[in-house]
N, C-alpha and C positions, 0 to 999 in steps of 0.2 A: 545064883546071884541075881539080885534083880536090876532091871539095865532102869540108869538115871531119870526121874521122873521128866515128862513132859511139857509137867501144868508151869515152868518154871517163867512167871511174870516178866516180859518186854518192859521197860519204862514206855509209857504214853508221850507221846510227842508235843511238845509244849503248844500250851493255847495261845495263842493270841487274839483279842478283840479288835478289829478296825474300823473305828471312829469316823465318817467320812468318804464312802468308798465311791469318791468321784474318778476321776482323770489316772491321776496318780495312786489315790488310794485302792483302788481297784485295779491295776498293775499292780502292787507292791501285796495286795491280798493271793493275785493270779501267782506269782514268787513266791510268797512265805506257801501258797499251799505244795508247789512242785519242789519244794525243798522238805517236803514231808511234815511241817508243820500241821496243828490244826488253828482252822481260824476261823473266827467265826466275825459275821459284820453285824454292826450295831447300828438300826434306822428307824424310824419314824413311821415307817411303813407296818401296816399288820399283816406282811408276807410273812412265812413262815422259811423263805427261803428266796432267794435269787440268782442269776444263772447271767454269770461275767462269761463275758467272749474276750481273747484277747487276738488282736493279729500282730505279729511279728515275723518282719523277714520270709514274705509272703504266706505264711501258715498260720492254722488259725485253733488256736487252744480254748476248749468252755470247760468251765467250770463251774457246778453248784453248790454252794455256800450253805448252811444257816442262818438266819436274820431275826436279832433278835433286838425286840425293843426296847430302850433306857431303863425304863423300870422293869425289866425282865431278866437282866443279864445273868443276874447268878453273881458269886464272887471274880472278881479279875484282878487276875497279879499281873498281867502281861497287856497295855493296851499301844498301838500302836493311831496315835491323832493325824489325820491326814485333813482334817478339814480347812474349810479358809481361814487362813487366821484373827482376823475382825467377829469371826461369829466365835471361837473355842468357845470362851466362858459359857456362852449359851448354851451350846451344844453337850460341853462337858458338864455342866450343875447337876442333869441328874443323873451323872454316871458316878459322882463322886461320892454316896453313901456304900457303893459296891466298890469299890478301890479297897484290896487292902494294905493295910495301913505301912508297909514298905511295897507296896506294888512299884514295877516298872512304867514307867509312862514314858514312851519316845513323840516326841511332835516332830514331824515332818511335812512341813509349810514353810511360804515362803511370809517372809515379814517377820519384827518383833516385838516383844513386849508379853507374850501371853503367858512366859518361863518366869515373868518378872512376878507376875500376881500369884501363881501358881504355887510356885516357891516359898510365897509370903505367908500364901492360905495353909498351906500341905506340905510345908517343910520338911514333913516324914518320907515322902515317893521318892523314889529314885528315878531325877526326872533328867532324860537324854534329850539332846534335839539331832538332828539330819536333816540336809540340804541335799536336793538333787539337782542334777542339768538332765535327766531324761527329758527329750521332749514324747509326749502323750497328745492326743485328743479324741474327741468321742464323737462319731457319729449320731448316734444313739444313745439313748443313758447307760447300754448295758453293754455295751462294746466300745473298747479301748484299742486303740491305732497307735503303736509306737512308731513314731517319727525319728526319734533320734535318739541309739542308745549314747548315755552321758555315764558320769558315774553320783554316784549316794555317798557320802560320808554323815559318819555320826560320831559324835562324841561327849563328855559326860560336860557338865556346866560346872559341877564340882570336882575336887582334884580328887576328894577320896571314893567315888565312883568310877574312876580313871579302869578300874578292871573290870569292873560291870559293865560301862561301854564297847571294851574290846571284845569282851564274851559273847555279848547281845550282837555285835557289830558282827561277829564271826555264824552267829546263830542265823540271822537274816539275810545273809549275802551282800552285806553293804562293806565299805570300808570303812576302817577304825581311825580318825580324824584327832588326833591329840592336842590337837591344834584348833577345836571346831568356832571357836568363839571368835574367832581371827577369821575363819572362813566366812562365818553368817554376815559378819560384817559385809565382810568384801561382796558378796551375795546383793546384801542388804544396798550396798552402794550401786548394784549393775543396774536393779530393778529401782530403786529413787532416782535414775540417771534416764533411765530408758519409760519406765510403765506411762507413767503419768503424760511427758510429753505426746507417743502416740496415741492415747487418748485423745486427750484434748485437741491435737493436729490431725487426727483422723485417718492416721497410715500406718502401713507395716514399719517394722523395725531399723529394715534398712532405709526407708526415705528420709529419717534423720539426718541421715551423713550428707545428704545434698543439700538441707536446711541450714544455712548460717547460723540463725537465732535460735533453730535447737542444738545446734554443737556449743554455743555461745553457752545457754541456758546448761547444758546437761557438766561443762566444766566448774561453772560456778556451784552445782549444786554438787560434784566431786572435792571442792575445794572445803567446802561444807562438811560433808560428809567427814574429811579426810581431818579435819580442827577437833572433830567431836570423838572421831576414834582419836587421836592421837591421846586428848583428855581421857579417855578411857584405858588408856595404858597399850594402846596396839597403834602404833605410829607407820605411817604411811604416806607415803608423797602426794600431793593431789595431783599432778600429772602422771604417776604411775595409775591411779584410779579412772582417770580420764582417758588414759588409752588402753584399760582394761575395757571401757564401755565403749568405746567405740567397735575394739576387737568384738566383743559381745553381739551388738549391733550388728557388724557383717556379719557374722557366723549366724546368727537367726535373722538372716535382714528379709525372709519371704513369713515371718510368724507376726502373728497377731497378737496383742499383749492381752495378758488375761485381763489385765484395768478396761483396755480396749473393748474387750468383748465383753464384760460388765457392764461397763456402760452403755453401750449399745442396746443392752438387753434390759437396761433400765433395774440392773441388779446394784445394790453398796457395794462399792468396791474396798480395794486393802491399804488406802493411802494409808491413813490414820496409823498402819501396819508397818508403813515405810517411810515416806516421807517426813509420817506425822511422828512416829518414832525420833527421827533425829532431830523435831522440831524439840519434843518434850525432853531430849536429852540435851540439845544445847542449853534450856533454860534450865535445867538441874545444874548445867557446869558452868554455868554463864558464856556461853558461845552462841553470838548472833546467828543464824541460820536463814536469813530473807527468802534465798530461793527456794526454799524446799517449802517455807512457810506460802511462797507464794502459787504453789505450785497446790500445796492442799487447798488451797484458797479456791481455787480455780477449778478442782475434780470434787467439792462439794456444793457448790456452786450450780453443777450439771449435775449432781447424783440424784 
């Protein structure tokens, strides 16, 4: 009797492309690969290859990737956008003749509007978003520092990808967010309440809370925030948003805001992403928004 053949085929580990592999996207590429994933990063670079370090909880994990360039990628069902959100469109134009045509696409950034256009262009993808609270930052370009583990939620924009999200969300080690659209917001409000001010004031997180005129400032652009979700169908107290950011504000009161270190470095930053987001959404629904408009006024102004 002859004993069961050997040659019997493993399934291959799902690809994923990552778009981006800065702070975050290089954490979440170091993840998808020790979950056995393959993944490969997508840059500008004509490396053939690049080599993430990651340190966490004193120990320190490398790992070598694949790098491959926009116009090189091959077909992608699976891409995973971690870039800034103010650049997507760019970054993504020439990856979108390789997209097929129901690919998965997850953006995981903070800010929005980039789902809006995407949506409108490529109706066909099955397009996720996810928010994180990990804090990250980089010594180096190629070495990632987790500061503080948070958690990831993801979830679908449409109702009938609702099980594609939780599959995907289960595939990546993130949590499955049924709720996600309600969360970005809430996200959406921490960072239009907080980025912009320590920008422009030139401090950490926490010197807010000793600032009258920025507690002043950051409730009125809650109160903001909070008139324009409600229009949007997701209603919320502007005093529960106001003492969300404050809480926020403590709990990162020694961090840098990325608008902060943008600007400083004389980089665009993501107003337009946040701020400017609620400004263009008030005027879709007719809801005044001064402070937030005042507030892009003021970070493009120095950009």
């Amino acid at each position: 009797m002859s004993s069961p053949s050997s040659s019997v085929l493993t399934p291959a580990a799902p690809t994923w492309h990552v778009l981006g592999a800065g702070a975050i996207g290089g954490l979440w590429a170091m993840r998808l690969a020790a979950r056995g994933l393959t993944v490969r990063l997508v840059a500008r670079s004509a490396a053939a290859s690049r080599t993430l370090i990651l340190q966490e909880d004193g120990q320190q994990q490398r790992q070598v990737f694949p790098q491959l360039q926009p116009g090189a990628t091959g077909p992608i069902t699976q891409l995973l956008v971690t870039t800034k959100s103010h650049v997507t469109r760019e970054a993504l134009a020439p990856l979108l003749p390789a997209l097929a045509a129901d690919a998965i696409v997850v953006l995981l950034q903070n800010g929005m509007g980039a789902e809006d256009w995407l949506l409108a262009e490529h109706p066909g993808l099955r397009l996720l978003t996810a928010i994180t609270t990990d804090g990250v930052y980089r010594p180096d370009p190629d070495t990632m520092v987790l500061a503080g583990r948070g958690e990831t939620l993801l979830g679908a924009l449409r109702e009938a990808e609702a099980g594609v999200a939780a599959r995907v969300a289960r595939e990546l080690g993130m949590d499955y967010a049924p709720d996600i659209r309600a969360r970005r917001w809430l996200k959406l409000a921490m960072n239009c309440a907080i980025n912009p001010l320590t920008a422009l004031l030139q401090c950490r997180n926490g010197e807010l809370l000793a600032r009258p005129e920025a507690l002043a400032t950051m409730r009125t652009v809650c109160a903001e925030v909070a008139a324009v979700m409600a229009a949007e169908g997701l209603p919320v107290e502007p005093e529960v948003l106001f003492r969300q950011a404050c809480a926020t504000t403590e709990k990162t009161g020694a961090n840098l805001s990325s608008m902060r270190v943008d600007l400083d470095a004389g980089r665009a930053t993501e107003i337009h992403c946040l701020n400017g987001y609620v400004v263009a959404r008030g005027l879709a629904l007719a809801i005044p928004t001064p402070a937030n408009r005042r507030l892009v006024d003021a970070i493009d102004a120095l950009s």
